[in-house]
C-alpha positions as CSV (number, residue, x, y, z in Angstrom):
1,X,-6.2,22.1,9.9
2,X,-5.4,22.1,6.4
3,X,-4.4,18.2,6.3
4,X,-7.9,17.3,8.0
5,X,-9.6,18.9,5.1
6,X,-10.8,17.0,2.3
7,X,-7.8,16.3,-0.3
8,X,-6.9,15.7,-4.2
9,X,-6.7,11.4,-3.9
10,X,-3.4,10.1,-5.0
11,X,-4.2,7.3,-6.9
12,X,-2.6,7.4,-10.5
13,X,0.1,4.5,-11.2
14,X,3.1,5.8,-13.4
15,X,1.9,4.8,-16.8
16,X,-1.9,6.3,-16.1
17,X,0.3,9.1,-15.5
18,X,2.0,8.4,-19.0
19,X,-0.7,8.0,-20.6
20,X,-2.5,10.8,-19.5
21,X,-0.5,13.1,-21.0
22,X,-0.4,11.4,-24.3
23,X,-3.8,12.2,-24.6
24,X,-3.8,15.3,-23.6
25,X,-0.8,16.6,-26.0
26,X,-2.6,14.4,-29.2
27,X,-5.6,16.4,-30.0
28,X,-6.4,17.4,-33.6
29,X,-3.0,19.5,-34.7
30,X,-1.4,16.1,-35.5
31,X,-4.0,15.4,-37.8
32,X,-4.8,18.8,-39.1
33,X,-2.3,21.5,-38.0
34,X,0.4,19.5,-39.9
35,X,-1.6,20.1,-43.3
36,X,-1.8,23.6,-42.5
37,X,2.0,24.1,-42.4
38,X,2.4,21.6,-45.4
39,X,0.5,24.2,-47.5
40,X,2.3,27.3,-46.4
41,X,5.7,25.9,-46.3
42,X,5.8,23.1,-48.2
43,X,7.1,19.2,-47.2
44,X,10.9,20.1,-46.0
45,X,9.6,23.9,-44.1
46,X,6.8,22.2,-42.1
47,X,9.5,19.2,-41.4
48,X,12.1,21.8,-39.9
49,X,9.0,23.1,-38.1
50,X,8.4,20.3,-36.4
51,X,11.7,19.7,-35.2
52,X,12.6,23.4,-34.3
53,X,9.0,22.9,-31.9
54,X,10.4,19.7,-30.6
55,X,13.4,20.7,-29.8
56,X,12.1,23.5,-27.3
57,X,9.3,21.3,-25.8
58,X,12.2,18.5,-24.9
59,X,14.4,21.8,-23.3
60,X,11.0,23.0,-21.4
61,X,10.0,19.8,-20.3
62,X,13.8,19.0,-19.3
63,X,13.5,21.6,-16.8
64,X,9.8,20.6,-15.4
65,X,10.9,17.3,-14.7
66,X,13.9,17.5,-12.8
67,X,11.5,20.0,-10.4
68,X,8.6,17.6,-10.2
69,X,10.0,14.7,-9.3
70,X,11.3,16.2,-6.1
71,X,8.3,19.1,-5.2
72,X,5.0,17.8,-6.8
73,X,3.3,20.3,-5.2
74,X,-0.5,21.3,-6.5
75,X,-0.4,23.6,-9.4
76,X,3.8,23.0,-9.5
77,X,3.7,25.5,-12.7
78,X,3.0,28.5,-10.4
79,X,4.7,27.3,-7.2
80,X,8.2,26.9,-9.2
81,X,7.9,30.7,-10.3
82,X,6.6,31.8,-6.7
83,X,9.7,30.2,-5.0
84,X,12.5,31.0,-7.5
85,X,11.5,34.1,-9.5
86,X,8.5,36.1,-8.5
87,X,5.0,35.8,-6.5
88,X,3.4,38.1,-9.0
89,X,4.6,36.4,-11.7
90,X,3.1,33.2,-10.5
91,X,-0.2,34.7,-10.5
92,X,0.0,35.6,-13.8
93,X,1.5,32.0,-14.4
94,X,-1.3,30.7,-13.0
95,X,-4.0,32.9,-14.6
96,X,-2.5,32.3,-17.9
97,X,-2.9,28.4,-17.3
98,X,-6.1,28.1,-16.6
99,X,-7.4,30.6,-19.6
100,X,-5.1,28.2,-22.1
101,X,-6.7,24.7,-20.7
102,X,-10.3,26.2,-20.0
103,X,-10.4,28.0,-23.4
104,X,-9.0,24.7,-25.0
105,X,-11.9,22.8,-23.5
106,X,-14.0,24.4,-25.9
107,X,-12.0,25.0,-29.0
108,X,-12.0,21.3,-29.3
109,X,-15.5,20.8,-29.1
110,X,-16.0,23.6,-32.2
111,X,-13.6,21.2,-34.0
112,X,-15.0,18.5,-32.8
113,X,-18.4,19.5,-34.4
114,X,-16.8,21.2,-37.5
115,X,-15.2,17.7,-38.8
116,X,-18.6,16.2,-38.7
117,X,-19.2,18.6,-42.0
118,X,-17.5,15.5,-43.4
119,X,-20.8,13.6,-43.6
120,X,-22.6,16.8,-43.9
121,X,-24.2,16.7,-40.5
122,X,-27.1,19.2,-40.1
123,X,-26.4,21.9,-38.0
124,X,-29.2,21.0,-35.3
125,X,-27.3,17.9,-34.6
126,X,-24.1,19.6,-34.3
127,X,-25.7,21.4,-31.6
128,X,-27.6,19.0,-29.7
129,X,-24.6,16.4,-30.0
130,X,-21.3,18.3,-29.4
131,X,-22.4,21.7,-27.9
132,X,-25.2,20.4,-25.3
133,X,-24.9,16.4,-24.7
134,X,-20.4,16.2,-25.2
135,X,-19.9,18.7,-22.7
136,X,-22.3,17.6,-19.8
137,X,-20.5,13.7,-20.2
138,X,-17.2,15.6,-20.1
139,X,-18.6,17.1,-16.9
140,X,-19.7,14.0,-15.3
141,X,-16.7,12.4,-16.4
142,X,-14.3,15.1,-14.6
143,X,-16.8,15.0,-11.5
144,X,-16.9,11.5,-11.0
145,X,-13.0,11.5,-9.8
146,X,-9.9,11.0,-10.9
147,X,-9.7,7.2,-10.4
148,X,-12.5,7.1,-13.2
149,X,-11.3,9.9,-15.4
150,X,-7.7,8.5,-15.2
151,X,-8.8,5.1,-16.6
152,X,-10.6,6.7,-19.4
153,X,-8.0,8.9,-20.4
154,X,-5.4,6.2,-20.3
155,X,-7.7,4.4,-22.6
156,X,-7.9,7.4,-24.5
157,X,-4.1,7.6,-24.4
158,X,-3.8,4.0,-25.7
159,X,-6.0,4.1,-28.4
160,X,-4.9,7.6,-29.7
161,X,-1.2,6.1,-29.5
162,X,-2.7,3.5,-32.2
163,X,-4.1,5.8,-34.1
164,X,-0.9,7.8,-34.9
165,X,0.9,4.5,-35.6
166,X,-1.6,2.7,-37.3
167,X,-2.0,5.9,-39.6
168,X,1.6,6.4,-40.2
169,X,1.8,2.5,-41.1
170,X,-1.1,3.1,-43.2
171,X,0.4,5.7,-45.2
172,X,3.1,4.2,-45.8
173,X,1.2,1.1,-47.0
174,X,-0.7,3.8,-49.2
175,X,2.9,4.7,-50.6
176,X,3.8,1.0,-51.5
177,X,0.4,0.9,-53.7
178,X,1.2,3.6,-55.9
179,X,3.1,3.6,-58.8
180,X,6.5,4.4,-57.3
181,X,8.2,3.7,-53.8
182,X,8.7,7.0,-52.2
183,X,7.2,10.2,-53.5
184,X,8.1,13.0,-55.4
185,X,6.0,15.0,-53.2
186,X,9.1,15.5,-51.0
187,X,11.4,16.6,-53.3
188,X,10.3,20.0,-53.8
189,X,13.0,20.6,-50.9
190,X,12.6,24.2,-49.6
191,X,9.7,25.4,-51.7
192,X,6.5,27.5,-50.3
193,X,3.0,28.7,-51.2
194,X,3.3,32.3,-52.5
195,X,-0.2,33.3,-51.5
196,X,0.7,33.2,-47.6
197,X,4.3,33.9,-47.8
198,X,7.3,35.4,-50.3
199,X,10.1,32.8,-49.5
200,X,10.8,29.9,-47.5
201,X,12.5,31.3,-44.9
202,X,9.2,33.3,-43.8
203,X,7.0,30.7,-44.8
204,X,9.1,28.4,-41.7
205,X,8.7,31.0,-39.4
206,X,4.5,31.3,-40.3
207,X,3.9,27.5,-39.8
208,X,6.3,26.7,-36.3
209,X,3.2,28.6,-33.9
210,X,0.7,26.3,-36.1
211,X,2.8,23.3,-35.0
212,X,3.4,24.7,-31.7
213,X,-0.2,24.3,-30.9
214,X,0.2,20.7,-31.2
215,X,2.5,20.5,-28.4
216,X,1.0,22.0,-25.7
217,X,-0.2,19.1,-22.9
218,X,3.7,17.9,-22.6
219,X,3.8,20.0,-19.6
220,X,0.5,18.3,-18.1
221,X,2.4,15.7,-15.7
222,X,3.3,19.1,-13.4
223,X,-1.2,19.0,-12.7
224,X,-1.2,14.9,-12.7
225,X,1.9,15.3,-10.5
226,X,0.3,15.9,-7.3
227,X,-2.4,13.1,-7.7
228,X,0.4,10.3,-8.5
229,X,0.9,7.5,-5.6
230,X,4.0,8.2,-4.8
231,X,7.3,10.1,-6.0
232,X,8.6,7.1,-8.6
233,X,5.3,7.2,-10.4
234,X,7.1,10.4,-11.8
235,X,10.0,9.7,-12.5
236,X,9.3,8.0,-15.8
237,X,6.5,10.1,-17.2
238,X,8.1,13.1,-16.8
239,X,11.5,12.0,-18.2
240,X,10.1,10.7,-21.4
241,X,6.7,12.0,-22.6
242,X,8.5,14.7,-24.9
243,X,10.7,12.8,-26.6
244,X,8.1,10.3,-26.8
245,X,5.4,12.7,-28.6
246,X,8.5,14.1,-31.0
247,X,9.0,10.4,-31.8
248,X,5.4,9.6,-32.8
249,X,4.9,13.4,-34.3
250,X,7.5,13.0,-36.4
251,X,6.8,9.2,-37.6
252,X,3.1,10.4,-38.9
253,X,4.4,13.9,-40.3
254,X,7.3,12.0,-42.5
255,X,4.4,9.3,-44.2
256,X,2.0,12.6,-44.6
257,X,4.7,14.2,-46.1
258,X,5.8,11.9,-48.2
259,X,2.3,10.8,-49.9
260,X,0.0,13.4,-50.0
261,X,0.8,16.6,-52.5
262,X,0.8,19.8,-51.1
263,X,0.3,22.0,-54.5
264,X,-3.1,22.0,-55.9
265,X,-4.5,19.9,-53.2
266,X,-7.4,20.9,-50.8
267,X,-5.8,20.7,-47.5
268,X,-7.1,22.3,-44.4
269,X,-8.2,26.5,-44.3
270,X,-5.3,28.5,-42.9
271,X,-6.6,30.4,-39.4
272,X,-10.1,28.7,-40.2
273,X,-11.1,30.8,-43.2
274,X,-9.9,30.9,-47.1
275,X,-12.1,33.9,-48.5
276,X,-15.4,31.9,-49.5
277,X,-16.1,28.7,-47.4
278,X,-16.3,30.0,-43.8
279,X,-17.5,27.1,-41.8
280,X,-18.8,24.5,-44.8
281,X,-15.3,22.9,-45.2
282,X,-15.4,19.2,-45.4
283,X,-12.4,17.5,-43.2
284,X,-9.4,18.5,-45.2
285,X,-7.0,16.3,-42.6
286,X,-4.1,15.0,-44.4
287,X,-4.6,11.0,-43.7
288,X,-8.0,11.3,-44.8
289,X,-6.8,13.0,-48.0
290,X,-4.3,10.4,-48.6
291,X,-7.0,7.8,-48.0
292,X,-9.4,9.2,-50.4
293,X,-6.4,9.6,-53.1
294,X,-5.5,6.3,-52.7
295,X,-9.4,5.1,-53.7
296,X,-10.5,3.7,-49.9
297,X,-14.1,4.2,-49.6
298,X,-14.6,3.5,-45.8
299,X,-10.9,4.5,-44.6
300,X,-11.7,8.5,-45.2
301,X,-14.5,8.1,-42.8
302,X,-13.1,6.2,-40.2
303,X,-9.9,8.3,-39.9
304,X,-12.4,11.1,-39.9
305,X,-14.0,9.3,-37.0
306,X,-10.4,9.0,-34.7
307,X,-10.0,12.7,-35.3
308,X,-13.5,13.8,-33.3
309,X,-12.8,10.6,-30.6
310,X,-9.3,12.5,-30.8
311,X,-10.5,15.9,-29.9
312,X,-13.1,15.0,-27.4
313,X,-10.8,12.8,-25.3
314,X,-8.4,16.1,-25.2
315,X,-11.1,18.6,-24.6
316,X,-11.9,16.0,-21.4
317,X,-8.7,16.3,-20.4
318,X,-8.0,20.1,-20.6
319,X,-10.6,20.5,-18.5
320,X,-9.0,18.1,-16.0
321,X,-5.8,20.6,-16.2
322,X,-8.3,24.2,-15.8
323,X,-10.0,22.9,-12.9
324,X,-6.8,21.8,-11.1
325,X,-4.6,24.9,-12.3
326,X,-7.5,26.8,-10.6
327,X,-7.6,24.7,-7.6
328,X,-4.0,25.5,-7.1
329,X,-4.1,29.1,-7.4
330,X,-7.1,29.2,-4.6
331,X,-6.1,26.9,-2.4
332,X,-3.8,29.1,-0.3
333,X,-5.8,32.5,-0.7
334,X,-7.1,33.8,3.0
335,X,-10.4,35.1,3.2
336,X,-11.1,38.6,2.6
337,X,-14.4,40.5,1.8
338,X,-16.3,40.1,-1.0
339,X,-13.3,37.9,-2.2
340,X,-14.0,35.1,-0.1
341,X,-15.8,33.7,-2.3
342,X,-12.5,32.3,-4.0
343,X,-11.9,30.4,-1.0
344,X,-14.3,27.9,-2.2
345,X,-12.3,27.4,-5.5
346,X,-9.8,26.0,-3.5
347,X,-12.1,23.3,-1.9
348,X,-12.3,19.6,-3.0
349,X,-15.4,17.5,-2.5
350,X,-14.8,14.7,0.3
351,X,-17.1,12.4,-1.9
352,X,-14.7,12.0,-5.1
353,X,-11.7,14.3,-4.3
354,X,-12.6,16.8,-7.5
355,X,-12.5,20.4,-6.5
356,X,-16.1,20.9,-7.4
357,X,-16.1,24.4,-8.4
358,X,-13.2,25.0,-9.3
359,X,-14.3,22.7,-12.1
360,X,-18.0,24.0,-12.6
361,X,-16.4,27.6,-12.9
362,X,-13.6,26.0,-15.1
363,X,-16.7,24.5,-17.2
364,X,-18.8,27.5,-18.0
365,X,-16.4,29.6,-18.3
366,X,-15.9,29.3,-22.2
367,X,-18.7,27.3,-22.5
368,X,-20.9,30.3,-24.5
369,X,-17.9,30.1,-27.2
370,X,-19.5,26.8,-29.3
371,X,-22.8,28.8,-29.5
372,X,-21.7,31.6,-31.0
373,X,-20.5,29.0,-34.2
374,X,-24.3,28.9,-34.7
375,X,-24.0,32.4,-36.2
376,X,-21.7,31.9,-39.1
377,X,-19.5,34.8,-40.2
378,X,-15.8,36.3,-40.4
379,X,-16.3,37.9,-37.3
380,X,-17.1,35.0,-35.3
381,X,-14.5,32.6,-37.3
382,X,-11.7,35.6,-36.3
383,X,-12.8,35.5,-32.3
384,X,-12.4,31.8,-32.1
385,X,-9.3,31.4,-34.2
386,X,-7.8,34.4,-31.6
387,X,-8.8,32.5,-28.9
388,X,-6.9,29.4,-29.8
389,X,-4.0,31.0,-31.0
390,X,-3.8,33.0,-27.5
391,X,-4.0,29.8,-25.3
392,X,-1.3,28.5,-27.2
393,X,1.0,31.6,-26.8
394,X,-0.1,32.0,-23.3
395,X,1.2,28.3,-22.8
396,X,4.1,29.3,-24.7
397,X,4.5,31.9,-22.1
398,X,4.2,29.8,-19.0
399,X,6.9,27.5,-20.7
400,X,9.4,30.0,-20.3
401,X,8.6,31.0,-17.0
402,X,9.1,27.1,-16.5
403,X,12.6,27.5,-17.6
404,X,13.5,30.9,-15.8
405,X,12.5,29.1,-12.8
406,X,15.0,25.9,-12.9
407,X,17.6,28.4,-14.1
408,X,17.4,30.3,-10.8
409,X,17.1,27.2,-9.0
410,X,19.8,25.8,-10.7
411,X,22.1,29.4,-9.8
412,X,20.8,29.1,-6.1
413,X,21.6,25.2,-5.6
414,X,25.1,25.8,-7.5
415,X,25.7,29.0,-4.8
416,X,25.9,26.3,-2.0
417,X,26.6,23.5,-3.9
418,X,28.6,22.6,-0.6
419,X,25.9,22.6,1.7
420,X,23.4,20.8,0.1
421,X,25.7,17.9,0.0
422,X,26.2,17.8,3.4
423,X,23.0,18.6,4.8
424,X,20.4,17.8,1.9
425,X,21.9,14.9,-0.3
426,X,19.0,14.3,-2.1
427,X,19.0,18.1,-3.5
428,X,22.8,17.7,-4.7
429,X,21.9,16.8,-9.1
430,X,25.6,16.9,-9.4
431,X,25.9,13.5,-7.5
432,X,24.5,10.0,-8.0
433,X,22.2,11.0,-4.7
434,X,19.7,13.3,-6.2
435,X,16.3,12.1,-5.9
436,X,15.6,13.5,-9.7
437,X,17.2,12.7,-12.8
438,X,16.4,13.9,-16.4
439,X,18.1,12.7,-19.8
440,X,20.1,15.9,-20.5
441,X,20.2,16.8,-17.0
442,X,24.3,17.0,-17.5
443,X,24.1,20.0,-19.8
444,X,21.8,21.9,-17.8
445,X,21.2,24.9,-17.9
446,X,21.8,25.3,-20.8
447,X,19.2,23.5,-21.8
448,X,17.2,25.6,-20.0
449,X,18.5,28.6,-21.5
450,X,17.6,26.8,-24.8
451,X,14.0,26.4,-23.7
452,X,13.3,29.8,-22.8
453,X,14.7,31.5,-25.9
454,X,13.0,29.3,-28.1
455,X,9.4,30.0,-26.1
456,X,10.0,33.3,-27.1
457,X,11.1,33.9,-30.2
458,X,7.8,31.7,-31.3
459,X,5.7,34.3,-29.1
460,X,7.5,37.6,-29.9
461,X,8.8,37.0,-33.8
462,X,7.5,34.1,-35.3
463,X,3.9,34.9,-34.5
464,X,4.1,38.3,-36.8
465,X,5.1,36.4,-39.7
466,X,1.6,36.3,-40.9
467,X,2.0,40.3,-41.4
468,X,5.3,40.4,-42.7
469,X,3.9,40.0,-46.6
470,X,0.5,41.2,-46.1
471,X,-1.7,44.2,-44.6
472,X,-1.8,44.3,-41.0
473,X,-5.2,44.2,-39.6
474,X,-6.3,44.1,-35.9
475,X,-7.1,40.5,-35.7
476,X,-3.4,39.2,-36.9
477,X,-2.1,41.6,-34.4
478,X,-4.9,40.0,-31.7
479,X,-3.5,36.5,-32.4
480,X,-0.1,37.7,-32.2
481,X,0.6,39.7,-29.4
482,X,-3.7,39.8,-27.8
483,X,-2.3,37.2,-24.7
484,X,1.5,39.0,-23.8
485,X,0.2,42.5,-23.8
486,X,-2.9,41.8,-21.6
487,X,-0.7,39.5,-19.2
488,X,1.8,41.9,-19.1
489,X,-0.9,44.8,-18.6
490,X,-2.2,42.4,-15.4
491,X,1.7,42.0,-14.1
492,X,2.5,45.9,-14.0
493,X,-0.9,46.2,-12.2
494,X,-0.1,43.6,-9.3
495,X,3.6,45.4,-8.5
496,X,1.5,48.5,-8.5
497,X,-0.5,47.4,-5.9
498,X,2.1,44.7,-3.8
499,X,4.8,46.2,-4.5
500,X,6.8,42.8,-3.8
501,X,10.0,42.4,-4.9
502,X,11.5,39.5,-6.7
503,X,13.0,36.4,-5.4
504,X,16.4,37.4,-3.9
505,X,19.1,34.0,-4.4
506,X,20.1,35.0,-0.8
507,X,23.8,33.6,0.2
508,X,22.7,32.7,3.4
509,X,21.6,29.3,3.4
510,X,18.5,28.9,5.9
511,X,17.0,30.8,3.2
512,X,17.5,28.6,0.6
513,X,16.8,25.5,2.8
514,X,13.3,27.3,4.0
515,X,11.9,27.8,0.3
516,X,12.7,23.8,-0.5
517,X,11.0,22.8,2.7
518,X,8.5,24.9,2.1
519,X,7.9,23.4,-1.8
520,X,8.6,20.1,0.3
521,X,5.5,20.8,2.7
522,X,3.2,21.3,-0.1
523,X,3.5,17.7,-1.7
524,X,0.9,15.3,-0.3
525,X,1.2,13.3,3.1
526,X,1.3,10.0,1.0
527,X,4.5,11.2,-1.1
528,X,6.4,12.7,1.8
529,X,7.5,9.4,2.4
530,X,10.6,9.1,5.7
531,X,11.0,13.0,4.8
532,X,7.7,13.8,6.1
533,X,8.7,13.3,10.0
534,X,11.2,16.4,9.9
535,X,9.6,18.7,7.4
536,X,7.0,20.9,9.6
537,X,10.1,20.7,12.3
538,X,12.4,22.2,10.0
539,X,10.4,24.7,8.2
540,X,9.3,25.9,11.5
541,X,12.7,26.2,12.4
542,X,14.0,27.7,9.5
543,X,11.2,30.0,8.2
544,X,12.7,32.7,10.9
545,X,16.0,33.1,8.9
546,X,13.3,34.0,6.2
547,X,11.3,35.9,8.1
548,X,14.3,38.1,9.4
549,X,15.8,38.5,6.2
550,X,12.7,39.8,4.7
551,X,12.3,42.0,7.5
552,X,13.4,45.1,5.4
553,X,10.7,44.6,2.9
554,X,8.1,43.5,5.4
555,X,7.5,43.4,9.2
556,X,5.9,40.1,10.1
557,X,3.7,39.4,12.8
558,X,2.5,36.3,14.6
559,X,-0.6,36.2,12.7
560,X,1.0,36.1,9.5
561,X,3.8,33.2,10.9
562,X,1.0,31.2,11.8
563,X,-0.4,31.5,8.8
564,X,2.4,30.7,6.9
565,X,3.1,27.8,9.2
């Protein structure tokens, strides 16, 4: 029954895929974040901040590829954890998606609208333009299906790829005017702003979360994943779209670095606010201060120009994420009672393929967030800067379940290592017959390891390092620890009332073999390829060495096996 209902269309070629999730990692942080860090921690702290957040986005997304190119299941984020760690978890992994890519979709419009203070545009049209008119297009856009919106966005991808380039070439370009080749901006080495930190050390650990929230989107391809045309539309994307945004990162930061001061310069308001200009900054982005020092007249404006078209084409695509995240977490759930309604969430339109309200709720729900900038204040500035930070710890968060999940599926295919190769050569990633293949897929999982760690020592220490020379107050602590607490809080609740137990790596192998046919079952008919004949055969076969092996925790009956089935 559930194959004759209507379906997410699998229509995205390999490099839509690509760049898809180019433009939905380059947003504004590139543009604006950077400048942040540079005037906290100075040229050589925000460099070492960039790379520390590279290097953990290439370990997460390391993982995440090596499990979507063989199970590109909807929402693959919270499937991977419900296989190979914990159901409850997953929920929580799923929750926390959605509320990081739905809560985005917003943020970006309020920065969006906020950079168009460059021209001093009147507050009316702010509202009529980017809170009213942007996000209805972005609707229609979304709702159209993802044929259309994956044509835009790959345009989007393209041109934002440019506009890194061509303003890292342009920099440099600046550099050659001036009086000297090079700059001596640079060689302050390890030096830091003493009003937001006491060394350089704690003024490295302030700025990596700030740069962090640049990253966030390398992780995207798991939602594209399901809607590619076939398995080796994957393969590429996911193995290089991390190293690919360090690359580019890294090529615009260095010229920044290099040509624009960071002492006595007015570069962009830490957290939003600096004591006296709550939301009447101009746009203090770093390549449009290096144009205006350099004398351009028309350059400043332009650049300023990329960096709205910048955040609007990620805002359209973070919705694209929230509505699918959503759609996967529904899909599956059974009617009951007055939650039946979420059923529908789980529904796609047979027109366009969308799932229509999984994207309408998706839509409204942080819609109300850009009104409230009509009301300026502390108050309001606080709410929207803890809303931003908490998507990209929550993120953060679902990162590392990412990793805890390939590093018990990497224990569980290393416990019959044996039998795999025999019966399921295509699972086997120490042999040239593995369907998936990463870069540093030799060292895993370490890698892994590496991933996870460094997800959470961003979330858990170097998110406090905005207290650690100044008061504490509730909305640093909000911003810190605001996401873990209440996802925690919302775990603890769920094995109160389930009480499931983890994922057990069982020794017996039908087990094993059930929970990959199983991941196997959920990838679309049009990806399942030859292994599509045997899969419902073989999970029907094998689900009963799972069922009897849970049948300690769990009597099932045949209600629940069909269901299941």
């Amino acid at each position: 029954m559930a194959e004759r209902e209507p379906q997410l269309r699998q229509v995205l070629f390999s490099w839509q895929i690509f760049m898809i999730s180019v433009s939905s990692v380059i947003g504004v942080t590139i543009f604006y974040g950077d400048g942040e860090a540079l005037e906290v921690a100075g040229p050589s702290g925000a460099l070492l901040a960039f790379a520390i957040v590279g290097i953990v986005a290439i370990c997460v997304m390391e993982g995440i590829s090596e499990m979507i190119q063989m199970f590109p299941t909807p929402n693959a984020l919270m499937e991977f954890v419900r296989a190979f760690v914990d159901e409850d978890l997953a929920w929580v992994v799923g929750i926390a998606y959605w509320y990081t890519y739905s809560s985005i979709f917003a943020t970006l419009i309020i920065t969006a609208a906020g950079f168009t203070d460059f021209w001093g545009l009147a507050q009316v049209y702010q509202t009529v333009i980017f809170y009213v008119l942007v996000p209805v297009t972005i609707l229609f856009i979304n709702f159209a299906g993802v044929f259309y919106f994956g044509w835009i966005e790959t345009i989007g991808g393209i041109l934002k790829t440019c506009m890194v380039v061509g303003g890292a070439i342009f920099i440099a370009v600046t550099d050659c005017r001036a009086e000297h080749y090079g700059s001596e901006n640079i060689n302050d080495g390890f030096r830091n702003n003493n009003s937001f930190a006491q060394n350089p050390r704690q003024a490295g650990c302030y700025v990596v979360p700030l740069i962090a929230y640049g990253f966030i989107g390398v992780e995207m391809i798991s939602i594209a994943a399901f809607e590619a045309r076939d398995l080796r539309s994957l393969r590429m994307p996911s193995q290089t779209i991390a190293y690919f945004v360090v690359a580019i990162y890294f090529l615009l930061a260095i010229g920044e670095f290099l040509n624009v001061k960071w002492v006595g310069t007015p570069l962009p308001e830490i957290y939003g606010i600096n004591g006296t200009s709550v939301g009447t900054s101009r746009s203090n982005a770093v390549f449009v201060l290096a144009a205006a020092a350099a004398g351009y007249k028309r350059m400043p404006g332009l650049m300023n120009g990329f960096m709205i078209f910048s955040a609007l084409s990620a805002s359209n695509s973070a919705l694209y994420v929230a509505s699918r995240a959503l759609y996967g977490m529904t899909r599956t759930i059974t009617p009951w009672g007055w939650l039946s309604f979420l059923k529908e969430l789980g529904s796609v339109w047979h027109k366009t393929g969308v799932p229509m309200w999984a994207l309408f709720v998706s839509f409204l729900a942080f819609l109300w967030l850009p009104f409230l900038q009509l009301k300026r204040g502390y108050a309001i500035a606080d709410l929207r800067e803890i809303m931003s930070t908490s998507a990209s710890v929550s993120c953060l968060l679902v990162w590392a379940s990412q990793c805890l999940a390939f590093i018990r599926y990497h224990a569980w295919l290393r416990k019959h290592s044996d039998s795999i190769a025999q019966v399921y050569p295509e699972h086997n990633r120490w042999r040239s017959t593995s369907q998936a293949s990463t870069i540093l897929g030799g060292l895993q999982p370490v890698i892994a390891w590496l991933g996870m760690i460094g997800c959470l020592v961003i979330v858990f220490v170097f998110t406090t390092a905005t207290w650690w020379s100044t008061p504490v107050d509730f909305s640093k602590v909000a911003i810190a620890y605001g996401a873990p607490i209440i996802l925690t809080g919302f775990f603890l609740v769920l094995k109160l009332i389930t009480r499931r137990r983890p994922v057990h790596l069982d020794n017996d192998f039908a087990v094993l073999v059930a929970t990959l046919e199983h991941l196997k079952f959920l990838k679309p008919e049009r990806q399942r390829g030859s292994q599509a004949d045997g899969c419902d055969v073989a999970y029907t076969e094998l689900e009963d060495a799972q069922f009897a092996h849970r049948a300690t925790e769990r009597p099932a009956d045949s209600t629940d096996r069909d269901r299941r089935r």
